[in-house]
Legacy VTK file of the C-alpha trace (Angstrom):
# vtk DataFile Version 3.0
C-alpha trace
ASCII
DATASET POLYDATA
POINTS 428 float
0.000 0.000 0.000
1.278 3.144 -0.992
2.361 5.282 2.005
-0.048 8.454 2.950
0.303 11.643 1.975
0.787 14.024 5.375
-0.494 17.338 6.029
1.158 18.938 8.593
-1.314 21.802 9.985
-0.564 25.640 10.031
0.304 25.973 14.047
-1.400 29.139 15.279
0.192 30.147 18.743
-2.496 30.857 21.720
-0.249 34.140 22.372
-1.262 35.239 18.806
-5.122 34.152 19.038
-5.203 36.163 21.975
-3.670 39.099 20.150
-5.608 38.887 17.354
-8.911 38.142 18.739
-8.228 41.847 21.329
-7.817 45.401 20.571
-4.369 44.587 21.082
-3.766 43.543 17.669
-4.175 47.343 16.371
-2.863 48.745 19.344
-0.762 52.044 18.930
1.736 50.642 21.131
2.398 47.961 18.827
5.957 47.973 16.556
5.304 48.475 12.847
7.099 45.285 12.858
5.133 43.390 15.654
1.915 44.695 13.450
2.902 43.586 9.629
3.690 39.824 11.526
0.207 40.033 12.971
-1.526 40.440 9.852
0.761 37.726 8.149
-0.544 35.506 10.680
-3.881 36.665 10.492
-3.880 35.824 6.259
-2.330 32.962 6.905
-5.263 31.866 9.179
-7.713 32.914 6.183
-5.598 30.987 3.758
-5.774 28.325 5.490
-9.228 28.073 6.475
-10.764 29.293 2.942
-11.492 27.782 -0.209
-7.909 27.424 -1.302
-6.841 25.609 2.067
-7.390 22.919 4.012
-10.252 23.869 6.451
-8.550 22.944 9.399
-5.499 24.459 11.660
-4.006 23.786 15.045
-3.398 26.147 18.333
-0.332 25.552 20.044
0.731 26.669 23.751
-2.804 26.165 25.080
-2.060 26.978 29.186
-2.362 23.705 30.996
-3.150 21.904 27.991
-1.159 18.690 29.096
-3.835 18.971 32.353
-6.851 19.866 30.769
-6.590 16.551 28.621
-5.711 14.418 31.332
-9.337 12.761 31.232
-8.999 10.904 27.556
-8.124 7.700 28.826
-11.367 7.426 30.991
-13.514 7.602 27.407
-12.511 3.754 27.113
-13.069 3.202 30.448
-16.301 4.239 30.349
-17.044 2.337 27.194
-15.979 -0.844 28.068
-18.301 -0.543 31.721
-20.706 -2.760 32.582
-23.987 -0.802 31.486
-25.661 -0.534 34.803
-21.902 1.168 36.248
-22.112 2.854 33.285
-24.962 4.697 33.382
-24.824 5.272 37.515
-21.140 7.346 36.020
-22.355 9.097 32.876
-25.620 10.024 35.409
-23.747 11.304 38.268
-21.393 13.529 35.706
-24.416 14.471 34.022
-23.674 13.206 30.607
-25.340 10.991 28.291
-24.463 8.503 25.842
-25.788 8.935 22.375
-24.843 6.497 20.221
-26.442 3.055 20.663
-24.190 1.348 23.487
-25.912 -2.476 22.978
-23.809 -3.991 19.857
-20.140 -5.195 21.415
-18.621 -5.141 17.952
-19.673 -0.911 17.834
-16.596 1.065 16.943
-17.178 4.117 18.552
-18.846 5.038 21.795
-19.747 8.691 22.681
-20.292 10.055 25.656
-22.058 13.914 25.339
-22.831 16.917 27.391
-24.193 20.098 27.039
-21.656 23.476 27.694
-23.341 26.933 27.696
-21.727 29.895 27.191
-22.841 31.588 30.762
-21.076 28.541 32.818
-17.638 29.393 31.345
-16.870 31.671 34.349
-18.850 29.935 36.710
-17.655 26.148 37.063
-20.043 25.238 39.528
-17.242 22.757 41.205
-14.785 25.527 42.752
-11.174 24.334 43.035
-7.926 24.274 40.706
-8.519 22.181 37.933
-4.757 20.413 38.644
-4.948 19.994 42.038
-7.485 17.817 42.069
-6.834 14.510 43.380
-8.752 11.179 41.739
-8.986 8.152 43.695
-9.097 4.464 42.441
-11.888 2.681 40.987
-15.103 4.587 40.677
-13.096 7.463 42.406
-11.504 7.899 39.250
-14.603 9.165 37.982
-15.694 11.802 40.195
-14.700 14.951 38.740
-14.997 13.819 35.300
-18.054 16.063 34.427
-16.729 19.277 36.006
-13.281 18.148 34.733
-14.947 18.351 30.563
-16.872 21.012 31.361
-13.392 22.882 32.363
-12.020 21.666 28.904
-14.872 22.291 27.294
-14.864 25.919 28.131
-11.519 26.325 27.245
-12.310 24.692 23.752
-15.303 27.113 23.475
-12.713 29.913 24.240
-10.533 28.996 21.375
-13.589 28.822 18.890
-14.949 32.226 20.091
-11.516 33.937 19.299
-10.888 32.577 16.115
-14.318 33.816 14.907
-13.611 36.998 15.952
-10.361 37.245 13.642
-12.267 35.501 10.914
-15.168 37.773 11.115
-12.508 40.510 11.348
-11.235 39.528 8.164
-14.292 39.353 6.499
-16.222 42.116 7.614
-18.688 42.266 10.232
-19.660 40.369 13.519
-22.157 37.511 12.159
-19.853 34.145 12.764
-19.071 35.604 16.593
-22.459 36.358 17.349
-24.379 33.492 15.402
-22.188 31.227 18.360
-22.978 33.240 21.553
-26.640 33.238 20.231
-26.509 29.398 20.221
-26.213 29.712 24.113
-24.553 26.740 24.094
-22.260 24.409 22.638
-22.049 20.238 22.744
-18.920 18.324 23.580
-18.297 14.984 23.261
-15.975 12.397 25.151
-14.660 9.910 22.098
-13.649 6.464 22.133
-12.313 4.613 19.213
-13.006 0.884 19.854
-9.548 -1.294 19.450
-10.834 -4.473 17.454
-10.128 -6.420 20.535
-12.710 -4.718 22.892
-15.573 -6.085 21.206
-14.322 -9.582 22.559
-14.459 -7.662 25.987
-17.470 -6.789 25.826
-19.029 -10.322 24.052
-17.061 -11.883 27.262
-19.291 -9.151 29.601
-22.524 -10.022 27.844
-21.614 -14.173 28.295
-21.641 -13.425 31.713
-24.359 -11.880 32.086
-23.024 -8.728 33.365
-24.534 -6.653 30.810
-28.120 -6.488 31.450
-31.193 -5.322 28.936
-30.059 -1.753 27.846
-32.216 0.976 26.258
-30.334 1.751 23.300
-29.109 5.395 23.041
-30.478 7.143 20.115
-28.201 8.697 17.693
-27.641 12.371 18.647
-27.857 14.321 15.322
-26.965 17.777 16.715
-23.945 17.378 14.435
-24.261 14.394 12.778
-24.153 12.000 15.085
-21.152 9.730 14.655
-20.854 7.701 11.304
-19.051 4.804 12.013
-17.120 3.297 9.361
-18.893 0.758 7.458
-14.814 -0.602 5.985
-12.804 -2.123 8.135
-10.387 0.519 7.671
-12.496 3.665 9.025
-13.608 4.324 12.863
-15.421 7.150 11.331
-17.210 7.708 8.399
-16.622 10.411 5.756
-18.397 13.126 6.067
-18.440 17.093 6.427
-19.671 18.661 10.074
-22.356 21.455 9.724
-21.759 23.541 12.383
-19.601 26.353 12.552
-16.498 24.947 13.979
-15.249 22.009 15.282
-12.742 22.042 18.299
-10.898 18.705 18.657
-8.199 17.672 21.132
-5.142 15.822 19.520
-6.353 12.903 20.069
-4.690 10.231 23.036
-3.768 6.843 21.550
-3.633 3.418 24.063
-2.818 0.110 23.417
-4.251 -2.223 25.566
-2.645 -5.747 26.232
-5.110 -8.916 26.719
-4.225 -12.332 27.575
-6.430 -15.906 26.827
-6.834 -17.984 29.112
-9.126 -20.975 27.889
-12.272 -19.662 26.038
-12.170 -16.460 28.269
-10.310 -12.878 26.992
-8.814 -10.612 30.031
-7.586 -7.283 29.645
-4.417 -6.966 31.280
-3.744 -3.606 31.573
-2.851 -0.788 28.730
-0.726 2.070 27.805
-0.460 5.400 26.568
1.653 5.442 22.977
2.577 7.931 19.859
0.770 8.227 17.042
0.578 5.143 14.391
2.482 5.881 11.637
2.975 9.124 12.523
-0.068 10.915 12.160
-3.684 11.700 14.150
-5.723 9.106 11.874
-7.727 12.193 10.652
-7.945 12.255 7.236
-9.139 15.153 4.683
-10.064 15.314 1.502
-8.462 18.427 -0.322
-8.803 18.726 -3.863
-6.889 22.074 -4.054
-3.865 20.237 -3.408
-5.445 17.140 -5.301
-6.381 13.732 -3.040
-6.692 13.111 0.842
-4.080 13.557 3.654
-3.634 12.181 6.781
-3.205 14.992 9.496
-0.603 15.296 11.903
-0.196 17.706 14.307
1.521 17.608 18.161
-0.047 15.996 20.759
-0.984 18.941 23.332
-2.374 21.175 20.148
-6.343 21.743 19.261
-7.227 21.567 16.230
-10.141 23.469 14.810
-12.189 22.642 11.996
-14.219 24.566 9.637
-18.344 23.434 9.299
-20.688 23.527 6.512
-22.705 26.272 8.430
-19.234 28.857 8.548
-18.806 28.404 4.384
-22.583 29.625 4.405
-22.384 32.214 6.892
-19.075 33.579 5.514
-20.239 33.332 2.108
-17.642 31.110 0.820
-14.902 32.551 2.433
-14.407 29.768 4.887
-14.345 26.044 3.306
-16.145 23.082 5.431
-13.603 20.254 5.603
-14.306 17.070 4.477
-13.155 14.213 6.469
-13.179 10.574 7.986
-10.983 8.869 10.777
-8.761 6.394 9.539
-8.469 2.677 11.194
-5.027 1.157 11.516
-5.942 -2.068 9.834
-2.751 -4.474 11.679
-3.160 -2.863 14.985
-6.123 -4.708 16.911
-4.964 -3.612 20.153
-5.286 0.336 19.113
-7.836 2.376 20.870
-7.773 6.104 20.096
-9.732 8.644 22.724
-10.658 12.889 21.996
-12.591 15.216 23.311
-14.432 17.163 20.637
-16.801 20.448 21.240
-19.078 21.615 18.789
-19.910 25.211 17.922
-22.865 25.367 15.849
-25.236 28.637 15.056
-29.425 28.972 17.035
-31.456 26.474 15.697
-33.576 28.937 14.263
-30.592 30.737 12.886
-31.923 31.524 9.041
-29.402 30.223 6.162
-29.151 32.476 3.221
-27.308 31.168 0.032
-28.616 33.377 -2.673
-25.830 35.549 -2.554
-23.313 32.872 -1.948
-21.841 30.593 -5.047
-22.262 27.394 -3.097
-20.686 24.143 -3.824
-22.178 22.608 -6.612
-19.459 20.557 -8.216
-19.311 17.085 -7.159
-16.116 15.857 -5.484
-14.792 14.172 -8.628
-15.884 17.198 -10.266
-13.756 19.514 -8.143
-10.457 17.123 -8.277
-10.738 17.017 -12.402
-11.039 20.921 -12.557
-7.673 21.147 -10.976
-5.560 17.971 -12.500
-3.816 17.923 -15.630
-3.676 16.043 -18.569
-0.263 14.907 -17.195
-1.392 13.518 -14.443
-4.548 11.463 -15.504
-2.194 7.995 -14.805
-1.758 9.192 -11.363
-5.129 10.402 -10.168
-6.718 7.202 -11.097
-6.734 5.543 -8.070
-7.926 8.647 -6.094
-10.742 9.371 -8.234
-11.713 5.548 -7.240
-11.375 6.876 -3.703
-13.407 9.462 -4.510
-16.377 7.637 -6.226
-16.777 5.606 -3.195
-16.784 8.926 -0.979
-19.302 10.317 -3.174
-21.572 7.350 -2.472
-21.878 8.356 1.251
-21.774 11.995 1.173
-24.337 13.815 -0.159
-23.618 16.835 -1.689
-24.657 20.649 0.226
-26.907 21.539 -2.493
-28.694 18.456 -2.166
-29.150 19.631 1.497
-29.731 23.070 1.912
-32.377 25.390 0.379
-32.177 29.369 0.550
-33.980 30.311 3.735
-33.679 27.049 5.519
-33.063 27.281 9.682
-30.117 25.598 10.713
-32.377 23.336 12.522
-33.599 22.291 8.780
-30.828 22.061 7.327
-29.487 19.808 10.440
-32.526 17.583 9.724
-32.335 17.232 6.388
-28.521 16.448 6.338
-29.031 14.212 9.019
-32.247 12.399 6.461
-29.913 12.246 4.098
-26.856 10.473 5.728
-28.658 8.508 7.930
-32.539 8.089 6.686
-35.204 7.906 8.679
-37.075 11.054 9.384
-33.917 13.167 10.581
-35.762 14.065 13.740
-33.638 15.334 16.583
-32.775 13.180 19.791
-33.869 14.405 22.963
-31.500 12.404 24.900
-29.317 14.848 26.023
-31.045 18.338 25.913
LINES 1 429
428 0 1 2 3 4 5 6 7 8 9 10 11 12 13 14 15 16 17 18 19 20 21 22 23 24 25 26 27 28 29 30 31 32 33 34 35 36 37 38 39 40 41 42 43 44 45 46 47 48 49 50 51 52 53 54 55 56 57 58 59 60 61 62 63 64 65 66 67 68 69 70 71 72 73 74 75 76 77 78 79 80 81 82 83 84 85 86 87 88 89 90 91 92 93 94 95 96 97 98 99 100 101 102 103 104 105 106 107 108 109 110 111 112 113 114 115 116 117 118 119 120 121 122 123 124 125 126 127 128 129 130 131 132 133 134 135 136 137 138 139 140 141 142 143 144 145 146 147 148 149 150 151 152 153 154 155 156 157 158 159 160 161 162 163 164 165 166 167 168 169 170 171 172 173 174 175 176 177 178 179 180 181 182 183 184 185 186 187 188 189 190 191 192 193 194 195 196 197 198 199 200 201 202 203 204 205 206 207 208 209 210 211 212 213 214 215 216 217 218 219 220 221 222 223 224 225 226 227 228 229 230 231 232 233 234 235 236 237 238 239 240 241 242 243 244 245 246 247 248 249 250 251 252 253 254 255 256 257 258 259 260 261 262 263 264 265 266 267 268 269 270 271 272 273 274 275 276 277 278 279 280 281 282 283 284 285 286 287 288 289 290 291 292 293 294 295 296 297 298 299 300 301 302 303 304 305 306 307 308 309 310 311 312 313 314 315 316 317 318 319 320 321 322 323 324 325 326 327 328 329 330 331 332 333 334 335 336 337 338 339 340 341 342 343 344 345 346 347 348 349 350 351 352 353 354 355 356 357 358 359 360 361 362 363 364 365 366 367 368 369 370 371 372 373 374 375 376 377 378 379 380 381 382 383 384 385 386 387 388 389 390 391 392 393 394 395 396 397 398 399 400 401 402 403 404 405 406 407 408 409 410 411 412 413 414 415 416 417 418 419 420 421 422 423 424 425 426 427
């Protein structure tokens, strides 16, 4: 198999988000120098995020990032739980799990909670974030709600800013103020199933452990989570249709198990680097022709563009299409993030007809910018390509001039998944 192609994301320091997001950024008592490097970094970010670019970028420095992700590993605790534990946890935290939790051979669990923009300066739970002290067994669990909701803000933070540069950049306030009018934001606790949990959890269900459980529905907020129908995706392509998406780097574990007759036990696991070198998301970017893995340090964010932004912006921001990518030979691989998404009010009116919206299909868009000299070499990505096309509808298929966002959710969620595209009430 031909090795992957690796983008390596534009890093945007927190220092400079902070600048750019303040006053300070046109301050009088900045250099002439300090203010030309600004606004490099500042088209660098539009660049990057627009139609020419990949959609996507990372923040580095982050304060207390290496703290405020300590909580990744619990996501596969939680999903390989007994359900009645479970659901005592995820109660007690006030979170909810919404995708369905019954089939052991699922590969992804997802645990969700609701963040509003009023909490972020009121944590409820009082105390230093990093001087909290966990305790063993279910006591490792006790601050994990107020612990997300602490990274969660901080996410939110991030998101907030870079709308206001963006928005600066384009003109006007609308991509800032279509969040805080939201009220509130969802964030999601991720855990990528290694192949060898689901004979950890057929071994639970055996014993009876895991009793009758109501199946979760799928929370279509943002899509739910498309699980990879190939053995070689943990998440299904597809684009996100908020505004932005905030994502931790995501925390890889390998897990070692041992057989001991007819019976599987888990014997312990470890934190490890990325698998071949990258985060195992993967985007498809036909400006610089075919998909790329993306790979960016460990204690970064990365933030993503949503269909909703390229509407809102009027093209001037690109939604990224993307998929997570399975190591197929490593079985013991589990990969855990922490994911908030910003999305506009549901009643939030859409307005295309004075925006030149996508209309080209994928293979479409990849032709327009390949050569003659290249048609050898593009022929197995527009292969790649046909069978993304088969799962993705296309935004014009999905979105109608004047449509709420709460439409357009529904109908992109009808059209993914089928069904009726109603929403789940499982964690509002």
């Amino acid at each position: 198999m031909e090795k992957a192609q690796v983008l390596e994301l534009f890093e945007l320091p927190y220092s400079d988000l902070l600048l750019l997001s303040s006053d300070q950024a046109h301050s009088s008592l900045s250099s002439p120098a300090e203010l030309e490097r600004l606004e490099l970094v500042k088209r660098t970010i539009m660049e990057t995020l627009g139609p020419m670019g990949p959609g996507l970028l990372s923040v580095s420095g982050v304060p207390n990032a290496a703290v405020l992700r300590h909580d990744l590993p619990l996501a596969r605790r939680l999903a390989l739980l007994d359900s009645d534990l479970r659901n005592r946890i995820l109660k007690e935290n006030k979170l909810g799990s919404d995708v369905p939790l019954k089939n052991p051979e699922r590969n992804v669990s997802s645990f969700a909670m609701q963040l509003r923009y009023v909490d972020q300066n009121s944590n409820s739970e009082g105390g230093e974030f990093h001087d909290r002290v966990k305790g063993f067994g279910d006591g490792e669990f006790k601050n994990l709600g107020s612990d997300l909701r602490e990274l969660g803000f901080c996410m939110m933070e991030l998101g907030l800013r870079l709308a206001r540069i963006c928005d600066g950049a384009i003109g006007g306030r609308e991509l800032e103020l279509s969040l805080l009018e939201s009220c509130a934001a969802k964030g999601r606790l991720i855990h990528y199933h290694a192949k060898l949990d689901g004979q950890l959890l057929l071994k639970q269900r055996k014993k009876g452990v895991k009793k009758k459980e109501k199946q979760g529905n799928v929370d279509v907020e943002h899509g739910g989570i498309r699980e990879g129908s190939g053995s070689n995706l943990w998440q299904q392509w597809h684009y996100d249709y908020g505004i932005f998406t905030v994502l931790t780097a995501p925390l890889f574990l390998t897990q070692a198990v041992e057989e001991r007759g007819d019976q599987v036990m888990e014997s312990g696991y470890e934190e490890c680097g990325y698998p071949n070198g990258h985060t195992c998301l993967q985007i498809f970017d036909p400006n610089k022709k075919g998909i790329f893995m993306v790979d960016c340090s460990p204690e970064n964010f990365i933030i993503q563009v949503g269909e909703s932004a390229e509407v809102i912006s009027k093209g001037n921001l690109r939604a990224t299409l993307h998929s997570v990518l399975r190591p197929g030979k490593l079985e013991n691989l589990s990969r855990e993030a922490f994911v908030v998404f910003l999305q506009p009010a549901w009643d939030k009116v859409l307005c295309i007809s004075d925006y030149p919206m996508r209309c080209l299909s994928l293979e479409d868009q990849y032709l327009s910018i390949s050569s003659a000299e290249d048609e050898e070499g593009i022929l197995e990505e527009q292969n790649r390509i046909e069978e993304i096309e088969k799962i993705v509808p296309p935004l014009s298929s999905r979105l109608k001039d004047g449509m709420t966002f709460a439409e357009f959710s529904r109908e992109t969620t009808r059209q993914y998944y089928g069904g009726s595209g109603l929403q789940s009430n499982s964690n509002r």
